[in-house]
N, C-alpha and C positions, 0 to 999 in steps of 0.2 A: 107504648101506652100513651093516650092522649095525656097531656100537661106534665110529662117526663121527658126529662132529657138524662140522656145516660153520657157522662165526663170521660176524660180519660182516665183511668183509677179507680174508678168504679163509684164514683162521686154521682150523685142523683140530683139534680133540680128538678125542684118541681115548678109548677107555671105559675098555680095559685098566689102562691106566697112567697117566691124566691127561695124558700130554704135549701138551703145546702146539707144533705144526709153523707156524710166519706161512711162506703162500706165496704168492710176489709173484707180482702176475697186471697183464699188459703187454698192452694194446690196440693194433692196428698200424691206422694210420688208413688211407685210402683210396692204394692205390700209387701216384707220380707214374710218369712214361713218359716219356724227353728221347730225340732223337736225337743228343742232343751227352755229352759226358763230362769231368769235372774227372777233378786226381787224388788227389783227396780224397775217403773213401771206404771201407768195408770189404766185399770181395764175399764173395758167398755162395753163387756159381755161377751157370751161363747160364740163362737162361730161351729156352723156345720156343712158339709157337705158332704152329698149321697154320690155311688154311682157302681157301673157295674166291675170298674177294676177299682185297685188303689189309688191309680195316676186318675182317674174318673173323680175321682171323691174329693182329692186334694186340687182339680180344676177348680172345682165347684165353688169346695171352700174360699181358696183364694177368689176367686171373682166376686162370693156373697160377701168376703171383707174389704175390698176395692171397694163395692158398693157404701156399704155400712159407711168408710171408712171418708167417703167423697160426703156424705151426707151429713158428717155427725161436722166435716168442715162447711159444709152448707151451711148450716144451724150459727157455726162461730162467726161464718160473715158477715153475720145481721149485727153481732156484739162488738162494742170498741174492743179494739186489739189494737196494737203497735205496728200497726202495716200490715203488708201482704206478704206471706212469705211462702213457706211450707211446714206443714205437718204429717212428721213422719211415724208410720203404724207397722205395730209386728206381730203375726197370731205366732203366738209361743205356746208350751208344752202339748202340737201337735201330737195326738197321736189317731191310732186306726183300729176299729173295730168290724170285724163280720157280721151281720146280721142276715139269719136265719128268711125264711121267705117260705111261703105255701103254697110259692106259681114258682114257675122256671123265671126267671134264674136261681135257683135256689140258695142264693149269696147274694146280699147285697155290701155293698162295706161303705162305712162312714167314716168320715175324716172331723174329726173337732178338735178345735183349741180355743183359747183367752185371746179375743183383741185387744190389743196393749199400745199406749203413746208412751212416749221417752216424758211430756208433759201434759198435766191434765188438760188443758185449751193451750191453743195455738199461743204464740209471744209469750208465752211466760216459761219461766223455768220451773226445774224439777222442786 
């Protein structure tokens, strides 16, 4: 972007005015998947995925919560936090349903659970 410069850190100057903006940038590692659930925990809404097997359905899922899951740290980047670290997510009380269909394949099955962080934002505790 013209009159940005991008630091190392993720530090921004801009041209205009010299300001310095530090913006924290938070890697979400690989989503874990449980069928079980504590109650510890911060949700962040259901996740779903369709497909035409089970293992289809729970692709899906996981990959729609990897997504969700890189975005909702996209959003924390912008906000001061205490550095860059990681923010780690887990769809918990997984479970699978059949669903009925009025075309071939006559099943379809979905997979949903709760996206859940150990902490509500990134750098802080429970």
């Amino acid at each position: 972007m013209p009159g940005l410069q991008q630091l190392p850190g993720g530090a921004v100057v801009t041209g205009r005015t010299g300001n310095v903006h530090a913006m924290t940038r938070f890697s979400v590692p690989p989503i874990t998947i449980r069928t079980t659930a504590s109650d510890g925990g911060h949700p962040h809404g259901v996740m779903l995925g369709q497909g035409l097997q089970p293992l289809d359905a729970l692709t899906e899922l996981t990959r729609k919560a990897q997504l969700e899951a890189e975005a909702l740290a996209e959003l924390a980047s912008g906000d001061d936090g205490n550095g860059a670290g990681e923010w780690r997510f887990e769809v918990v009380d997984v479970r699978f349903v059949g669903a009925g269909s009025d075309r071939p394949p006559a099943l379809l099955w979905v997979a949903y659970g709760t996206l859940v962080s150990a902490d509500p934002h990134p750098g802080t505790d429970s």
